[in-house]
N, C-alpha and C positions, 0 to 999 in steps of 0.2 A: 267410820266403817262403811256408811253408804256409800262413799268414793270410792273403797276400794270393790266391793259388789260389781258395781256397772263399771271398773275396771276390767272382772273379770269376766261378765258377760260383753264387755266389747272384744277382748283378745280369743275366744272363744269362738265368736264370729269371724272375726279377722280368719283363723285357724281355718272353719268352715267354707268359706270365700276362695281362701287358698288351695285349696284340694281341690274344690268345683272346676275354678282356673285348670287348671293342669289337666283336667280331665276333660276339657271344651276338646273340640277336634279344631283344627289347623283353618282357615281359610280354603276354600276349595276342596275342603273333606267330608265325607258323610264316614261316620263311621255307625258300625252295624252294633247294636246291644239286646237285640232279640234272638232266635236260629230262624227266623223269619220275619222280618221287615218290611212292613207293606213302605215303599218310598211316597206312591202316589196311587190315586185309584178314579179311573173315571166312567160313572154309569153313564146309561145309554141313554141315548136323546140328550146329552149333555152338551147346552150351548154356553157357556161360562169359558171366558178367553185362559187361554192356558198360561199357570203359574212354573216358574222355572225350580226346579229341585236343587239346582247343585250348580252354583256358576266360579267361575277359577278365581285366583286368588287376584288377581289384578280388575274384572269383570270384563275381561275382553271375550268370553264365550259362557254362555247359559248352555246347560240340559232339561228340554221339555220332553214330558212325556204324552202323547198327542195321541188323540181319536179320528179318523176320518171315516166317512162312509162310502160306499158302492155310488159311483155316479151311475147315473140314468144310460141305459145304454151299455155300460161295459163292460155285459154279464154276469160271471161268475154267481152264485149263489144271494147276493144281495145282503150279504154280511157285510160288518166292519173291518177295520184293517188299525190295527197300535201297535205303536211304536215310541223308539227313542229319536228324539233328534238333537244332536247337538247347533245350536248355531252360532254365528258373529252376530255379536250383540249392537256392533257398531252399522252392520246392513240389515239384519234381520235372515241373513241366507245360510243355510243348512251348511254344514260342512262335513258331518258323518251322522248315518241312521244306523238304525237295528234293522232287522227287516222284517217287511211288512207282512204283520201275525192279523189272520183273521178270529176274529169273534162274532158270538154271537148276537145280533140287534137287541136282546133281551137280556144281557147278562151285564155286571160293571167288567171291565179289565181293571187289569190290577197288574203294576209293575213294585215287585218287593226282591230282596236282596238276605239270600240264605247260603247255605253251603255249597250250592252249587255257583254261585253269582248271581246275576241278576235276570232276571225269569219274569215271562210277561203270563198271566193267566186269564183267561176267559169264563166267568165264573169263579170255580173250585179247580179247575181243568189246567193243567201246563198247559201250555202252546210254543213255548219258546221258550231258551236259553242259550248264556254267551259260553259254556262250557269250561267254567273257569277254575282251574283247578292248581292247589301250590303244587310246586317241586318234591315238598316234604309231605305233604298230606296234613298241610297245616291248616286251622281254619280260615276263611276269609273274613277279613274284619273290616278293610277300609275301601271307600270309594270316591276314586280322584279326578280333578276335572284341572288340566295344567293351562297352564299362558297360551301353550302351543294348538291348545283345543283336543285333545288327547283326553279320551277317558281311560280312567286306568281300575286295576283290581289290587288291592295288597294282603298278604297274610297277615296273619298274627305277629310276625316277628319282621314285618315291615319287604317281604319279598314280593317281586312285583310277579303276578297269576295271569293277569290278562291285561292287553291293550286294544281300542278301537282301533288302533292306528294297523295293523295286523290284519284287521279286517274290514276294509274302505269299501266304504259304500254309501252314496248321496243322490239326493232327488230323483227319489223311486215315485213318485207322488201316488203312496199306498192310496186305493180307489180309483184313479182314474182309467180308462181305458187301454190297456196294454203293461199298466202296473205288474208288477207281481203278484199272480194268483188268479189276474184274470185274462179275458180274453184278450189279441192283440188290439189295436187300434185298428187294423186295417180291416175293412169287410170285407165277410167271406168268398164274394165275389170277385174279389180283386187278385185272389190265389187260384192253381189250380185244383182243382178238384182232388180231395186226397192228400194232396201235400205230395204229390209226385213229379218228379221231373223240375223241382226248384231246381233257380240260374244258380252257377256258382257252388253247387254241393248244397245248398241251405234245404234246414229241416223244414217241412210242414209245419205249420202251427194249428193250436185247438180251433177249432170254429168256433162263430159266436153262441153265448150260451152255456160256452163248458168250459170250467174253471181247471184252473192249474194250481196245484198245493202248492205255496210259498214251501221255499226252499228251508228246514229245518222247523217248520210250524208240525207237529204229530199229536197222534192223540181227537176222539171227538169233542165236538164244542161242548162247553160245562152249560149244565141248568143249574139255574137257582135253588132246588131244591136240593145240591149233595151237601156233603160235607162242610164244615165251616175252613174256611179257605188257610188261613194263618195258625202257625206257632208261635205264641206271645211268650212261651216261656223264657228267664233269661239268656240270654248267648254269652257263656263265661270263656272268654279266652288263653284267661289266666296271663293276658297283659302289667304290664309295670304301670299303666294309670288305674288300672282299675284296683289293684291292689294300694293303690296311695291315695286315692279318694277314699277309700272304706278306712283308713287308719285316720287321716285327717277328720274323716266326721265322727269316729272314735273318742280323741284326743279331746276334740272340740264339748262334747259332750260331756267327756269326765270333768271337763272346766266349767263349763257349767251348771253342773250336779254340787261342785265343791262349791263354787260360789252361794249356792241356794244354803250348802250348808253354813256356810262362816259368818253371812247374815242372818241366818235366824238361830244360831249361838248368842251371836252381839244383839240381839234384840228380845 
C-alpha cells in the first residue's frame, strides 16, 4: 500500500508541474500578474552595472532600464534623466530608448508596467508613459522583446496595443549637454543674442542654465514622503492560463488529500 501512496503523491506533483509549465510566459515575455508591476527600480546614487529585464527569445537584444545624471556644465536643474534602452547585445549599442524622464536626485525611479503600459515614475510621481492602449479596452497583459529588437505591448486576448518601433528614437545620451531637457551644447555666446535673426529660419535655443521639459515627462518631481508608489493587488485577466493553473493546482491537491486518506485507512 506504501507503493501506491508515493504513487500518488508523485502523479499529484506531476499534475502540479504541469499547470505551472503552461502558465511560464514564452521566451522574450514579461507578462504582467499585478495592476501594477514594478519591472525594475533604481535609487539614487546608484552605481551597480545595470541588469537587463527582458531579452528576445533568440538573445540577440536586451532591455535595460538605465539611470544617468546631469553632467557638469549642461545645465538644466541637475536632476537625473531614466529611461528604457533597448540594445544589440552583440555590440553593446542602443537601438531604441524611451525618452529621457527627469528625476529627482533624491527619489528611486521606478519603471513598472499597469494599465496604462509601461510608466517610468520619479518617486510616487508619473513622469512618463508609452500611452498604450488596446483597440477594445482590453487589459494589457504582455510584454515583448522580438528577434527584430522591437518592444512590443499585448492585451489580454493576445492584440498587439503598442510598438517601439512606431516610436524610434536612439542615442539621446539623457544628461549630457544638449540632451533632452537640457541646455544646447553650444554656448550662449556662440548664438545671437535672443535667438533672433537665426540662418536658415532656425529657432533660438534656451540659454545656458534653463532647462527644457523632456518631451511628454508632466507632473512635479515625487518626494519620498507621498504615497506608496505600487498596486500589488492581483491583475486578473480572466486569461485561458490563468484559469488552467488554478484547476491544475486543484486537481493536484485533491490527489493528494486522497492519497493521505487511503494510507492512513491501510495503516
Amino acid at each position: 500500500m506504501q507503493y501506491y501512496y508515493y504513487l500518488l503523491l508523485l502523479s499529484s506533483f506531476l499534475l502540479f508541474s504541469q499547470s505551472t509549465s503552461q502558465t511560464s510566459a514564452p521566451a522574450g515575455t514579461l507578462e504582467r500578474t499585478t495592476k501594477q508591476q514594478v519591472i525594475a527600480s533604481i535609487p539614487p546614487g546608484a552605481s551597480v552595472s545595470p541588469e537587463s529585464f527582458l531579452t528576445s527569445p533568440s538573445g540577440k537584444y536586451a532591455a535595460y532600464f538605465l539611470r544617468t545624471e546631469t553632467a557638469p556644465g549642461a545645465g538644466g536643474f541637475g536632476n537625473d534623466f531614466c529611461y528604457i534602452q533597448v540594445q544589440d547585445t552583440s555590440t553593446g549599442e542602443g537601438v531604441w530608448e524611451s525618452e529621457c524622464t527627469p528625476v529627482s536626485t533624491a527619489n528611486s525611479c521606478t519603471l513598472a508596467f499597469s494599465d496604462d503600459g509601461l510608466a517610468i515614475y520619479d518617486g510616487s510621481t508619473p513622469q512618463w508613459d508609452n500611452s498604450a492602449e488596446s483597440a477594445d479596452n482590453d487589459p494589457l497583459e504582455t510584454l515583448e522583446l522580438v528577434d527584430e529588437g522591437d518592444m512590443r505591448l499585448r492585451d489580454k486576448i493576445g492584440e498587439l496595443a503598442w510598438r517601439a518601433s512606431e516610436d524610434p528614437r536612439v542615442n539621446q545620451k539623457c544628461g549630457a549637454p544638449g540632451s533632452p531637457g537640457l541646455a544646447p551644447a553650444m554656448p550662449p555666446f556662440a548664438s545671437p543674442i535672443g535667438g533672433a535673426n537665426m540662418p536658415f529660419g532656425q529657432q533660438g535655443g534656451p540659454q545656458e542654465g534653463q532647462a527644457v521639459p523632456a518631451e511628454g515627462a508632466t507632473g512635479t518631481f515625487g518626494f519620498s514622503n507621498e504615497q506608496p508608489l505600487m498596486d500589488n493587488s492581483p491583475f486578473e485577466s480572466g486569461s485561458r492560463r490563468t484559469v488552467e493553473a488554478w484547476l491544475g493546482m486543484g486537481v493536484g491537491l485533491v490527489v493528494t488529500l486522497l492519497g493521505f486518506g487511503i494510507a492512513e485507512f491501510y495503516y
